[in-house]
C-alpha positions in Angstrom: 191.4 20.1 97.2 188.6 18.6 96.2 185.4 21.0 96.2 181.6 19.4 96.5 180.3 17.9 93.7 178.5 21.1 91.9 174.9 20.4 90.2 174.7 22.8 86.7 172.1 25.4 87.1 170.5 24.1 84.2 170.4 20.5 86.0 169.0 21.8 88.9 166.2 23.9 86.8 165.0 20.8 85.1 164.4 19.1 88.5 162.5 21.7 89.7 160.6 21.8 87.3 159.1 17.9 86.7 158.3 18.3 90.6 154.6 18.4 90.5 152.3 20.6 92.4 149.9 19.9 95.0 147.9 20.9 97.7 147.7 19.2 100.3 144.6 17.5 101.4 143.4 19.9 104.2 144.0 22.9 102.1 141.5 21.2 99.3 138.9 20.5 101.7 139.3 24.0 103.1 138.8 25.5 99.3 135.6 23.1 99.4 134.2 24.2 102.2 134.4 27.5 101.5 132.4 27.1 97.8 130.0 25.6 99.3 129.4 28.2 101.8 129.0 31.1 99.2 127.1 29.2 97.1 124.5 28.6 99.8 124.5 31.9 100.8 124.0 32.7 97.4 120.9 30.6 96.7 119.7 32.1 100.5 119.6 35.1 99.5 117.9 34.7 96.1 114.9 32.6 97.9 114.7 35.1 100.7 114.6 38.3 98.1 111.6 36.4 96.2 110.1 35.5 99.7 110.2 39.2 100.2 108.7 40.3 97.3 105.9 37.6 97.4 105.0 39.4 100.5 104.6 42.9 99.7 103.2 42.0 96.6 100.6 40.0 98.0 100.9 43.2 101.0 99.3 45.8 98.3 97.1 43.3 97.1 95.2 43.2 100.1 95.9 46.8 100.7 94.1 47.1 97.0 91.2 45.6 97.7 90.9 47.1 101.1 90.4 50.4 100.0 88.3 48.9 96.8 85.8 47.8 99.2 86.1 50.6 101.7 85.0 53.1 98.4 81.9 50.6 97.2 81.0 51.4 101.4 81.2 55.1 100.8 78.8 54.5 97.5 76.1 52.1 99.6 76.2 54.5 102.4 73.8 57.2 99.8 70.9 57.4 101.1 69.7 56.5 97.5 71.0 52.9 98.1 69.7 52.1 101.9 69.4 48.7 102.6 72.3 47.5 100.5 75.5 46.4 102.3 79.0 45.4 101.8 80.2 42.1 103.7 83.5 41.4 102.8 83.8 41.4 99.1 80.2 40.7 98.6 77.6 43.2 97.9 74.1 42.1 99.5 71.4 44.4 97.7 69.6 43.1 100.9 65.8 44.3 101.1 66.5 46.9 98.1 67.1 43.6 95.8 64.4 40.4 97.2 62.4 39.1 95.1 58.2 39.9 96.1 57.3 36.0 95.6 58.4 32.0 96.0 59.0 30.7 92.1 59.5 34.5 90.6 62.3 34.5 87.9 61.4 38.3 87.0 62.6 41.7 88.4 60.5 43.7 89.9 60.5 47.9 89.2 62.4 48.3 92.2 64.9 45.7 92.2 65.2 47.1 88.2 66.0 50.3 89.4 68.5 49.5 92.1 70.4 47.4 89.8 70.6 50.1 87.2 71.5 52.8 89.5 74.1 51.1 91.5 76.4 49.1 88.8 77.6 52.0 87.4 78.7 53.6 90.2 80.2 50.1 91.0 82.1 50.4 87.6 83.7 52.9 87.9 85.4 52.6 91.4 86.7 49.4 89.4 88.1 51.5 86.4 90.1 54.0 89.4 91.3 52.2 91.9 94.2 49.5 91.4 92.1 46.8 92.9 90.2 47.4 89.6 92.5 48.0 87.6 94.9 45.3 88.2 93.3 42.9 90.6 89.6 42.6 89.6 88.9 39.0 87.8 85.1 38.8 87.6 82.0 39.5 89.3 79.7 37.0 90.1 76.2 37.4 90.1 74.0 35.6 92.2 70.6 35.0 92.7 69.3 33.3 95.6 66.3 30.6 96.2 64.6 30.1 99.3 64.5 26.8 100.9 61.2 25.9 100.0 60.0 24.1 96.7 62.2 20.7 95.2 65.8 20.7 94.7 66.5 21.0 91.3 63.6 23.5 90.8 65.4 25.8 93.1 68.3 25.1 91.7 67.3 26.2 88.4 64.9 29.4 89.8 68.6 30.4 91.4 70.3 30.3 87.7 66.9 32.2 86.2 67.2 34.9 88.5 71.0 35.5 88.2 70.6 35.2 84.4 67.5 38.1 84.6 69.8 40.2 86.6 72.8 40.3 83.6 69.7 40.5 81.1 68.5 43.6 82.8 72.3 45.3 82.8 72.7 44.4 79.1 69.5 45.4 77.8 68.4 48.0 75.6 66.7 51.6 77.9 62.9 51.4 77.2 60.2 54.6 78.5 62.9 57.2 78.0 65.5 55.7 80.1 69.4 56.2 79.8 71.4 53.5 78.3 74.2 52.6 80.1 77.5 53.9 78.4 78.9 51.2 75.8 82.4 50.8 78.4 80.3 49.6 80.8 78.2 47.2 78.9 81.6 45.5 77.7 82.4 45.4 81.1 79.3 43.9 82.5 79.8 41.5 79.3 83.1 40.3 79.8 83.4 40.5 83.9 80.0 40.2 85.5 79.4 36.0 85.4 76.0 34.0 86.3 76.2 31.8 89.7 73.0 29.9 89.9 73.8 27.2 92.3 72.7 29.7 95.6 69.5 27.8 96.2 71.5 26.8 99.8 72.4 30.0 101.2 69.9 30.6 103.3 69.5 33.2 105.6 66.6 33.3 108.9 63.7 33.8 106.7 62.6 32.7 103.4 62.0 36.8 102.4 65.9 37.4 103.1 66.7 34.2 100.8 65.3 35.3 98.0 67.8 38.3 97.3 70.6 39.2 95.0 74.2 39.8 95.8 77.3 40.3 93.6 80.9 38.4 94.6 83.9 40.0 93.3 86.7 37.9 93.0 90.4 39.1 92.4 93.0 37.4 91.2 95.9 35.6 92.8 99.6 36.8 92.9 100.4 33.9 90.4 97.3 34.7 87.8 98.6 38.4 88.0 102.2 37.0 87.1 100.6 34.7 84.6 99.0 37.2 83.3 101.5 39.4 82.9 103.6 36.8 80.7 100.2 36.0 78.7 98.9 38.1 75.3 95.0 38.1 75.3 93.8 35.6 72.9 92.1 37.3 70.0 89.1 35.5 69.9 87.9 37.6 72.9 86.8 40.2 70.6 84.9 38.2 68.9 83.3 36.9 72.0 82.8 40.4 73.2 80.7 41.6 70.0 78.5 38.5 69.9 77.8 39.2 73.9 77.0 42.7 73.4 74.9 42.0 70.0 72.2 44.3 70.2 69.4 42.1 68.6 70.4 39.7 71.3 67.3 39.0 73.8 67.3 37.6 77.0 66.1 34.1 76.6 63.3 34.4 80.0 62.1 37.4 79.1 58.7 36.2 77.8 58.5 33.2 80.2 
């Protein structure tokens, strides 16, 4: 007779609807941990992808300058150039480039002519290979002292004679000689740099300390990446025309 009491549709739509909705606890830390997991596997891969190319870019640097190095062999190995040697990234003009005397801040004929016979065959393995090309930051030149005489005079004769060497590859040809080609005078100008603090190198006798040798250095993965990002400064042009000045003279040529 009498029926159940009857809720209106529209009653029991309204109730439904204010009844908020949650997850429960579980289920949220579940959602959590699984953020966190992609997101670290995210950032994992990311560092391990830059590990990775770190390592083969720092992989063909070395392979670069491993077959730089292995050409500047094939060039020593002339019979033009006995006596000079490659160890490592240092070329050691070895008996080809010693100077004759203690004290002497000059080149001799022979040490001229080595000099001026080898650095241009040097040049241009660094304008083919991509150890040159890309890699290559400067060649230092140095010019050893023997152990005998004072400190600082050593130290100075060992500046002198790595300062003749650059004045003898930038100078103008005398007696008919060839002048080296103007790209390789702006090379030597802007690459090739003065040591002068070899004066305690030494090697078993005072004749092998007094020698010349030539350090290339190459640049690091993060100076190529800087360099990369970098626009060269336009003062080096001006710096590159007052180094290759041609009324410029070499400041111990007449001492």
């Amino acid at each position: 007779m009498f029926g159940g009491v009857r809720t209106s549709r529209s009653q029991r739509s309204r109730e439904e609807g204010e009844k908020p909705f949650w997850i429960s606890f579980s289920d949220l830390m579940s959602a959590l941990m699984v953020l966190f997991l992609v997101a670290l596997t995210v950032a994992l891969l990311a560092v391990t992808k830059k590990v990775s190319e770190d390592e083969r870019e720092d992989r063909e640097r070395l392979a670069a300058i491993t077959v730089l190095m292995n050409e500047i062999k094939q060039v020593v190995s002339a019979k033009e150039f006995e006596g000079v040697r490659v160890i490592g990234n240092t070329i050691d003009f070895g008996p080809r480039g010693r100077f004759e005397r203690e004290g002497q801040n000059t080149l001799s004929l022979p040490q001229r002519q080595v000099l001026r016979q080898f650095t241009p065959r040097l040049l241009d393995r660094l304008r083919v290979t991509d150890a040159g090309k890309y890699w290559f930051k400067r060649a230092v030149v140095e010019g050893y002292a023997s152990q005998s005489g004072k400190y600082l005079f050593n130290l100075n004769l060992s500046l002198e004679r790595s300062e003749r060497v650059l004045c003898e590859l930038l100078r103008e040809p005398v007696n008919g000689e060839l002048p080296l080609p103007e790209a390789d005078r702006e090379l030597i100008a802007t690459r090739f740099f003065v040591g002068g603090a070899s004066f305690n190198s030494l090697r078993s006798t005072a004749d092998d300390s007094r020698r010349i040798e030539f350090k290339l250095e190459f640049k690091s993965r993060q100076e190529r990446h800087d360099e990369r990002l970098q626009t060269p400064p336009v003062a080096d042009a001006d710096a590159l025309a007052q180094a290759l000045d041609p009324k410029e003279r070499c400041p111990i040529l007449n001492r």
